[in-house]
C-alpha positions in Angstrom: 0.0 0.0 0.0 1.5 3.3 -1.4 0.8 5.6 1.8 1.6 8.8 -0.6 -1.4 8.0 -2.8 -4.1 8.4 -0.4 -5.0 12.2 -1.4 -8.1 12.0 0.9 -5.9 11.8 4.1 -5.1 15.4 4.7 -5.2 18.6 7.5 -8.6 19.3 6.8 -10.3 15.7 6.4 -8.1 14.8 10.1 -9.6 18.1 11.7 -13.2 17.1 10.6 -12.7 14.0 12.1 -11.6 15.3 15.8 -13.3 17.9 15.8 -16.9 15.9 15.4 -15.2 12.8 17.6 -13.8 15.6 20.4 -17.1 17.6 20.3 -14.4 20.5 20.1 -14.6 23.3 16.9 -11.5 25.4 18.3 -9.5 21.9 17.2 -6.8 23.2 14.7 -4.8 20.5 13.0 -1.2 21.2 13.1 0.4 18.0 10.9 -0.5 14.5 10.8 1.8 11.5 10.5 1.3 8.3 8.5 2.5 4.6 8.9 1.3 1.5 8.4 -0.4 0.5 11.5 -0.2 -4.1 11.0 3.1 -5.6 9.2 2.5 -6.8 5.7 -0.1 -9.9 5.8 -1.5 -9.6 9.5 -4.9 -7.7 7.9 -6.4 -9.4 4.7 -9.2 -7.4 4.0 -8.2 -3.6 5.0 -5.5 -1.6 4.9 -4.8 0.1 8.4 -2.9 2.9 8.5 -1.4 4.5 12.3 -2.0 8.6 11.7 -0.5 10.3 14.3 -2.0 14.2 15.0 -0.5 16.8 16.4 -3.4 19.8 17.0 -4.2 22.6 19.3 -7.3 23.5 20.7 -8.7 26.1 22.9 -8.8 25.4 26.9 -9.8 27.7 29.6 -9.0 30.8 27.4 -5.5 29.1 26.2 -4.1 27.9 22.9 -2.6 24.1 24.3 -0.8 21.9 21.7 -1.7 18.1 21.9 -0.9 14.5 20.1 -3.2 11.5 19.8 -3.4 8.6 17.4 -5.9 7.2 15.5 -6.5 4.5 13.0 -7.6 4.2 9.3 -9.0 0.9 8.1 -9.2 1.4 4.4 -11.1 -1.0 2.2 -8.5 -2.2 -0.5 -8.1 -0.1 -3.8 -7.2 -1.2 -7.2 -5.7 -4.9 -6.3 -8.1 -7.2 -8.3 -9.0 -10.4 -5.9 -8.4 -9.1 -2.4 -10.7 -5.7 -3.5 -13.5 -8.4 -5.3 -13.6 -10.5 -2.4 -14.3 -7.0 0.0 -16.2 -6.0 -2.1 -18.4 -9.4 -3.2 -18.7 -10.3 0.1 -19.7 -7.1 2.1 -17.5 -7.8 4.7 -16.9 -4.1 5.1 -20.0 -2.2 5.4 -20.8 -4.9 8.3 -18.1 -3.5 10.0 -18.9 0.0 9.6 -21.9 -0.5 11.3 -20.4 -2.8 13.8 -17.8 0.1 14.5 -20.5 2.8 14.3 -23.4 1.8 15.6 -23.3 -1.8 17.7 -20.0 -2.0 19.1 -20.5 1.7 20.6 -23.9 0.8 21.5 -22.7 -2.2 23.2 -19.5 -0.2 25.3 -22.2 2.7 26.3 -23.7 -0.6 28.4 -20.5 -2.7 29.9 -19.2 1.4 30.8 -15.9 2.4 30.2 -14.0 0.0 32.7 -15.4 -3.0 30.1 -14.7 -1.7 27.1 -15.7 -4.9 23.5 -13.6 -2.5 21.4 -12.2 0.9 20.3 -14.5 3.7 19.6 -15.8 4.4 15.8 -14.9 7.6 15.0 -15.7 7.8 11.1 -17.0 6.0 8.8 -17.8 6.8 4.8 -17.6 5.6 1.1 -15.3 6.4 -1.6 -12.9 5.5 -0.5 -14.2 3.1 1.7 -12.8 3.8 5.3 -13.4 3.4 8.9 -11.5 5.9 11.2 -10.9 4.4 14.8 -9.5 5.4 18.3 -5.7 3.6 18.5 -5.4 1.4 21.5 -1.8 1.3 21.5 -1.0 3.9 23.1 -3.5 2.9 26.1 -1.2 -0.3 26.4 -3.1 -2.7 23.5 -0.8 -4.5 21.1 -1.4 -7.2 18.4 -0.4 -10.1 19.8 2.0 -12.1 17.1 -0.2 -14.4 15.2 2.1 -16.9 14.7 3.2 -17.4 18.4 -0.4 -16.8 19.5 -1.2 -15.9 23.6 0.3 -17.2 26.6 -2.1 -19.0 29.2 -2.6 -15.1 31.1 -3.3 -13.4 27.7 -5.7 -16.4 26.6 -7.9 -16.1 29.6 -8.2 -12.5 29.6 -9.1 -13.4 25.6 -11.8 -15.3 26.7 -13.1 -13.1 29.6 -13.3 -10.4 26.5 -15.2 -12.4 24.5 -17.8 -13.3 27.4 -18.7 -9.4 28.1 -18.7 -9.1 24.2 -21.3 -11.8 24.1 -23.2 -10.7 27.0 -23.1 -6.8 26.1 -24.5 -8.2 22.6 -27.5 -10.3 24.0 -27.9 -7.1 26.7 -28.7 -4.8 23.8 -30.5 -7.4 21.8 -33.2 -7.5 24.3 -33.2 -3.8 24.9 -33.7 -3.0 21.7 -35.9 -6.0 20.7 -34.3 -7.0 17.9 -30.6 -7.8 16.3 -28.6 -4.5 15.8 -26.2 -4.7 12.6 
């Protein structure tokens, strides 16, 4: 993935972003930073880019100057069989509204000490892309997918999965019906 291509990833489209996710208009994009955010082969069906931003914003009548990270996931471009099976198989938009609408339906129930997942920030078409929180810098890493977990990292795996599967049949019956 040629990082240079991606014209859409720019000051102004990064300030939209946190300033709608930050619920903060005096957010002014300073310069943004992009790597890729898996090694080659971990993701098969995105492309995720790390874009680190440095802004300022307005607090108690001063100018202060932050960093935070995010992440793009960006639905594959121009690379024939990976981008038709995407595409074909709608794999994608489930996760836009599984990042949108679900998953932060599902946190805003377990409360922030139980998070399921990071927080959808943005999602759109053309290009294809879903903009999420980074959890790295809150301590979260991909674990190597070769060596896969330790006995500790297993279990707390599994505990993950059981509040994910609660949360999910928690809102189910709230809402009467499946959310996707």
């Amino acid at each position: 993935m040629a990082l240079e291509t991606q014209t859409w990833l720019n000051l102004c489209f990064v300030e939209k972003i946190l300033r709608k996710s930050e619920g903060d208009n005096s957010i002014q994009v300073i310069d943004i930073f992009s790597k890729p955010a898996t090694a080659k082969g971990d993701n098969y069906t995105s492309d995720m880019i790390r874009i680190t931003v440095e802004f300022s914003r307005d607090q108690g009548g001063h100018k202060i100057t932050e960093k935070k990270s995010i992440i793009a996931k960006v639905s594959p471009l121009n690379e024939g069989v990976r981008q038709d099976l995407v595409e074909q198989s709608g794999i994608f938009d489930v996760e836009i509204s599984m990042m949108s609408h679900t998953l932060n339906k599902m946190n805003e129930l377990l409360g922030p000490k139980h998070l399921v997942s990071a927080k959808g920030l943005h999602a759109q078409k053309n290009p294809t892309l879903l903009i999420i929180e980074d959890l790295a810098p809150l301590g979260f890493r991909m674990a190597d997918r070769l060596s896969g977990l330790d006995l500790t990292h297993s279990i707390m795996a599994l505990h993950g999965l059981a509040r994910f599967h609660a949360a999910s049949v928690a809102l189910c019956e709230k809402v009467n019906r499946y959310v996707t």
